[in-house]
C-alpha positions in Angstrom: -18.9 27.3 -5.4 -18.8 27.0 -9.3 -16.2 25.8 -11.5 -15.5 29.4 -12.9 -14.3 30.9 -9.0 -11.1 31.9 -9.1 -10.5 30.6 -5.7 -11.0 27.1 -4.1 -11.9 25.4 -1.1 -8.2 24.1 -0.1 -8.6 20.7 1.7 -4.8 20.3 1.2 -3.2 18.0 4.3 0.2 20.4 4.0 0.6 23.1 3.0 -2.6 23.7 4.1 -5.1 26.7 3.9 -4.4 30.5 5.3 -6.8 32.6 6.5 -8.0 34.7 3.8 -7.6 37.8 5.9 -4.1 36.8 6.9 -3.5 36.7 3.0 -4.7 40.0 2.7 -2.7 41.3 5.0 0.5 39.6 3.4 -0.4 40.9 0.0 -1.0 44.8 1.5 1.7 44.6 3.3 4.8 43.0 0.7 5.8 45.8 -1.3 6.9 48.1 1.9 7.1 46.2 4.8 6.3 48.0 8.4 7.3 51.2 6.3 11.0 49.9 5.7 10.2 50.7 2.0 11.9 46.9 1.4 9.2 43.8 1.4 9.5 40.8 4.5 11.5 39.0 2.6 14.5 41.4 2.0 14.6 42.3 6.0 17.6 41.5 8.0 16.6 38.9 10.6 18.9 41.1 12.8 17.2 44.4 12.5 15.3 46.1 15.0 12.1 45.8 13.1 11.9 41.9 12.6 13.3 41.4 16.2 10.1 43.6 17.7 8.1 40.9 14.7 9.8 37.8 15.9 9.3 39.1 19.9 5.6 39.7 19.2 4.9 36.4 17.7 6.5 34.3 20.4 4.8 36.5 23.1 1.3 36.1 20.9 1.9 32.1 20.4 2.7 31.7 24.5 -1.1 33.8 25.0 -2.9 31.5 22.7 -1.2 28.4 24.7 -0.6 29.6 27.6 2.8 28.5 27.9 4.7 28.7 31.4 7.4 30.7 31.7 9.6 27.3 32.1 9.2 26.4 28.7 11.6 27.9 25.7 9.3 28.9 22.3 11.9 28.0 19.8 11.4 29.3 15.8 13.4 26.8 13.8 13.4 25.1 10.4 14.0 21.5 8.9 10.2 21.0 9.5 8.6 18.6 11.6 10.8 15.3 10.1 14.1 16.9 11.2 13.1 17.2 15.1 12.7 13.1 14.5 16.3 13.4 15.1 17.1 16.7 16.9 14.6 15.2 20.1 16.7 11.9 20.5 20.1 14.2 20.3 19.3 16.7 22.5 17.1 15.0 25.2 19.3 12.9 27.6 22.4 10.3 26.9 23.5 9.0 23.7 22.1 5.2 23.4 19.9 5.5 26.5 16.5 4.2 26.6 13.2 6.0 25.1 9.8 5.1 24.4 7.4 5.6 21.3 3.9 5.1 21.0 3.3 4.0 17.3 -0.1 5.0 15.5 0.5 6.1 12.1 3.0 6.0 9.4 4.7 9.8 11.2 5.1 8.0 14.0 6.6 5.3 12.5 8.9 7.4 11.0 10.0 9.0 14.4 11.0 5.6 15.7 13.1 4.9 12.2 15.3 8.3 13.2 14.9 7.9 17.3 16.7 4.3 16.5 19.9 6.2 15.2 20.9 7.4 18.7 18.6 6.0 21.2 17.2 2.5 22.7 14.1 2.6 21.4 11.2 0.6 23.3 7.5 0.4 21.3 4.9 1.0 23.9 2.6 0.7 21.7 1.7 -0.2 17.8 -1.6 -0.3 16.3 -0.5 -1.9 13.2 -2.8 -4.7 13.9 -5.6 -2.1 13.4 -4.4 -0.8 9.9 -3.5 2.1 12.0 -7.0 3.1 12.6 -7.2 3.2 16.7 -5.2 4.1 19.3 -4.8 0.7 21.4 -5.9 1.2 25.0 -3.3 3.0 27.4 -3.7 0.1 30.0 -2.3 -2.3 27.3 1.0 0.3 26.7 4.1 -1.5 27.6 6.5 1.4 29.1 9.8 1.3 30.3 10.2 2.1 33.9 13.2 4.5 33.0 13.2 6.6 30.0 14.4 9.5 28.8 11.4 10.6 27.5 7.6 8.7 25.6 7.0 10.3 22.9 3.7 10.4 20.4 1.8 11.8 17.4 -1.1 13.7 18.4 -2.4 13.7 15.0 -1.8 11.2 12.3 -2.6 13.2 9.2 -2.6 10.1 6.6 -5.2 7.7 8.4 -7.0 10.2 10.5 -6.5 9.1 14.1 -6.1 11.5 16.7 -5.4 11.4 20.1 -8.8 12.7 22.4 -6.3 12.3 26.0 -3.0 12.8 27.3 -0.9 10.3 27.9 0.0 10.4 31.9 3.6 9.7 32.1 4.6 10.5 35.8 7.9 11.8 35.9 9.1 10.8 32.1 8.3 13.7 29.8 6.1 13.2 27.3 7.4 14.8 23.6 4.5 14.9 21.0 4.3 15.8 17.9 1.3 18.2 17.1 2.1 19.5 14.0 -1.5 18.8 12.5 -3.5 19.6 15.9 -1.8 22.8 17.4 -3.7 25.9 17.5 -6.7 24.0 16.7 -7.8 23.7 20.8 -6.6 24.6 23.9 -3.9 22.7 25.3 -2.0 21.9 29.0 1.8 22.3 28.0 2.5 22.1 31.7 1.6 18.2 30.9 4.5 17.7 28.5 7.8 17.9 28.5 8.5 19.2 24.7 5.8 19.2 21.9 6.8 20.6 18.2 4.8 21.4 15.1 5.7 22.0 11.6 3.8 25.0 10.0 2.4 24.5 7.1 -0.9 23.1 8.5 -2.3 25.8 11.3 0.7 27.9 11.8 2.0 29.5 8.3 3.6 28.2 5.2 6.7 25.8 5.2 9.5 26.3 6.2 8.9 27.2 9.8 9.2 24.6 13.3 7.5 25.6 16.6 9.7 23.9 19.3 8.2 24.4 22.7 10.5 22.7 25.5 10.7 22.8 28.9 13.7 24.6 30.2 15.2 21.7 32.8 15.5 19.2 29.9 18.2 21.1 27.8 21.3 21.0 28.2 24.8 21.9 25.8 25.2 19.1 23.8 28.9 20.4 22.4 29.1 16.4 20.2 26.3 17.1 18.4 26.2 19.2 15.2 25.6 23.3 15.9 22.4 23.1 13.8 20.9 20.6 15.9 21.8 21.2 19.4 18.5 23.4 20.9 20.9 24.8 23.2 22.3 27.1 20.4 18.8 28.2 19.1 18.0 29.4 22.7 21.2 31.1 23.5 20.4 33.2 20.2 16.3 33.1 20.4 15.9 31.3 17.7 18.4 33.2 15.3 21.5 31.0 15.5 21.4 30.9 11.4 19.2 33.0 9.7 15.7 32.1 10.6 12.9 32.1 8.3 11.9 35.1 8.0 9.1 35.2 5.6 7.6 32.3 7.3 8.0 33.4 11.3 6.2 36.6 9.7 3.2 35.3 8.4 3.0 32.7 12.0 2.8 36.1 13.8 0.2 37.5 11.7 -2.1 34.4 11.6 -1.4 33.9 16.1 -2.5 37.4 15.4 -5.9 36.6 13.8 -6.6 33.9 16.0 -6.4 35.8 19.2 -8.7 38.2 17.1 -11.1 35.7 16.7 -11.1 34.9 20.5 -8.5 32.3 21.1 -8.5 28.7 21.1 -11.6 27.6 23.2 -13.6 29.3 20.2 -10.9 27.7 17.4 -12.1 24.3 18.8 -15.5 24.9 19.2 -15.9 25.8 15.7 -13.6 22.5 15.0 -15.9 20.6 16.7 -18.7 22.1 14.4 -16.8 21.3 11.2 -15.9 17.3 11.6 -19.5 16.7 13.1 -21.0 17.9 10.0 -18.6 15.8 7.7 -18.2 12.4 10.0 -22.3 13.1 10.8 -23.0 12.7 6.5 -20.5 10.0 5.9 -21.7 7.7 8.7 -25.5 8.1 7.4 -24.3 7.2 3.7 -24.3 4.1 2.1 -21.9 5.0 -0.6 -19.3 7.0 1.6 -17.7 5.8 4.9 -14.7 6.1 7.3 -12.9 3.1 8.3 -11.8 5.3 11.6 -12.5 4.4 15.1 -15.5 6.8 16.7 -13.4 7.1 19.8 -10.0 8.5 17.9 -10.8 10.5 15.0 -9.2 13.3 13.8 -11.0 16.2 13.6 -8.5 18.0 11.6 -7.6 15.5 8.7 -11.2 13.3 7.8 -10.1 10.1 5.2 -13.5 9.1 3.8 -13.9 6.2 0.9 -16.3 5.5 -2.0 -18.3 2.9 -1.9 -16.9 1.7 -5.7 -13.3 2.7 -6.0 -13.6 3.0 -9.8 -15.3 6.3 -9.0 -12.2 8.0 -7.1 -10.8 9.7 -10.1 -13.9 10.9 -11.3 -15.0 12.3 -7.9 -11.6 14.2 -7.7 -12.4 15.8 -11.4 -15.4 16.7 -10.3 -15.2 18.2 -7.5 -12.2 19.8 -8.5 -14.2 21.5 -11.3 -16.8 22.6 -8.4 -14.0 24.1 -6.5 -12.9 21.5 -4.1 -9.5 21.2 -4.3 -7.0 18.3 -3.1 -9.2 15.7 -1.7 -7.0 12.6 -3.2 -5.9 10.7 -0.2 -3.2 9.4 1.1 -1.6 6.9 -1.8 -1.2 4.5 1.2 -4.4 4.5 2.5 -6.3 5.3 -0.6 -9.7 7.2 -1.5 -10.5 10.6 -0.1 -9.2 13.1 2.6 -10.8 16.3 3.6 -8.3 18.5 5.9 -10.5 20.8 7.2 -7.5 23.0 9.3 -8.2 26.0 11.5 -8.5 28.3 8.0 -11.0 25.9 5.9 -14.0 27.9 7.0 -17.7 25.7 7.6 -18.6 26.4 4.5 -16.0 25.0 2.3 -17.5 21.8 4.5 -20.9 22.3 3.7 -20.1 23.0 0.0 -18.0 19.5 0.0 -21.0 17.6 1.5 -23.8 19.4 -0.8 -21.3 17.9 -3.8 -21.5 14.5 -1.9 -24.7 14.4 -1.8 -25.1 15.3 -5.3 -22.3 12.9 -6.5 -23.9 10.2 -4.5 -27.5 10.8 -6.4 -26.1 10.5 -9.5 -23.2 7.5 -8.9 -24.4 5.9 -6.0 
């Protein structure tokens, strides 16, 4: 891809890359919406044509996942961060006991906001690793009674991911998948709630997928209307106005994955993707990742030069060839390729051809 393209490769960690087809369909369909002759963002949550968009959605996310008809699908907003706090309100007692597995700096801030209303035991903390393994479930220290464990499926900053599911027994494990969902198949029978924030597989910002199973909620009257779940699924999902642009485009891109065969064939070409990139930077001597084989992330890939005095020149350059946000994380430094369900195999194979060619000429 040439410096002149009028589009780029998006290796953004959030908001990350749509599906080009999705954005056709956005752009064909804005002016006159579903023949309302106003555009998705000037429909009434509450008319009959949103509520059929908003019913199709949830009934096309629960086929990709295959959620049981226990669980609520909840549409909210506030993001990822703001369940940090609506999780620890709404699931069991005030200042009862919960457990949090710590492997990244979003888990890290989970704990920070679980604190506020909970007793919070740490299971687990892989600071002594720089945050760059997942430390061995035998060595987890759990309580025997807890509300719930919860986790991050996916740190997006350091690249760790988790490759198993926690077995819990009869606490109910909360996750937070907000950079892995829709990217494979997975068991929601074996959690209790897991949540995602949009703007990485699902849609832009603005949008929270809350899935739940139905015996852990109850009215929590104390808490603040916003925040209580109980109010969001006595009104599916429309308590306050909703999000509407947002929950459209989800629907449209659960749409396109379905169309593409559903998530065994999302993760197989997943699985294609990070091979190719972890498979170049562990045969380079100028490019590595500082991530442990067993637990990295195939959705978010931190790689680093070999001589940091190069990082700002690499991002110019590849910029100029196309390959847009690749800076990593200012905490972690160097480079960070998100390579989400919509960054097709070729925006990975035009980032390592540029590697390789940056690497010839620096390295």
């Amino acid at each position: 891809m040439g410096a002149k393209s009028q589009l780029v490769h998006n290796f953004s960690a959030g908001p990350g890359a749509l599906p080009k087809k999705v954005i056709e369909r956005v752009r064909n369909d804005f002016p006159n919406w579903n023949g309302t002759g106003m555009s998705i963002t000037e429909i009434s949550h509450r008319s009959k044509d949103f509520i059929e968009c908003a019913s199709k959605a949830e009934n096309n996310l629960r086929s990709l996942l295959n959620v049981p008809d226990d669980y609520h699908v909840l549409f909210l907003q506030g993001g990822a961060t703001l369940q940090f706090s609506m999780i620890p309100m709404n699931l069991g007692e005030k200042n009862s006991l919960v457990d949090y597995v710590v492997t990244g700096s979003w888990g890290n801030k989970a704990v920070k906001e679980a604190k506020k209303y909970k007793h919070v035991n740490i299971v687990s903390d892989s600071v002594a690793n720089n945050y760059t393994s997942i430390n061995d479930e035998n060595t987890w220290s759990r309580s025997e009674v807890a509300d719930y464990i919860h986790i991050t499926s996916n740190e997006t900053i350091a690249g760790v991911e988790y490759n198993f599911v926690p077995e819990t027994g009869n606490i109910p494990l909360v996750s937070d998948i907000s950079s892995t969902i829709l990217s494979r198949p997975l068991e929601i029978s074996k959690f209790g709630l897991v949540y995602a924030g949009a703007q990485k597989n699902i849609g832009p910002a603005g949008l929270t997928i809350v899935i739940v199973r139905k015996d852990l909620i109850n009215d929590m009257p104390k808490i603040p209307a916003l925040l209580n779940y109980h109010n969001y699924i006595e009104s599916q999902s429309m308590y306050n106005t909703p999000p509407v642009f947002s929950w459209y485009v989800a629907g449209l891109v659960f749409e396109y994955l379905l169309d593409c065969g559903g998530l065994k064939v999302i993760e197989k070409i997943n699985k294609e993707k990070s091979k190719l990139l972890y498979d170049f930077v562990d045969n380079s001597e100028f490019y590595s990742n500082p991530v442990d084989k067993k637990c990295r992330s195939r959705m978010n890939i931190p790689f680093l030069l070999k001589d940091n005095s190069l990082n700002e020149l690499f991002l110019a350059k590849s910029l100029s060839e196309g390959l847009a946000n690749l800076k990593g994380h200012r905490s972690v430094g160097g480079m960070r390729a998100s390579i989400y369900n919509a960054t097709g195999i070729d925006a990975v194979r035009d980032l390592i051809d540029f590697m390789k060619g940056f690497e010839n000429k620096f390295g």
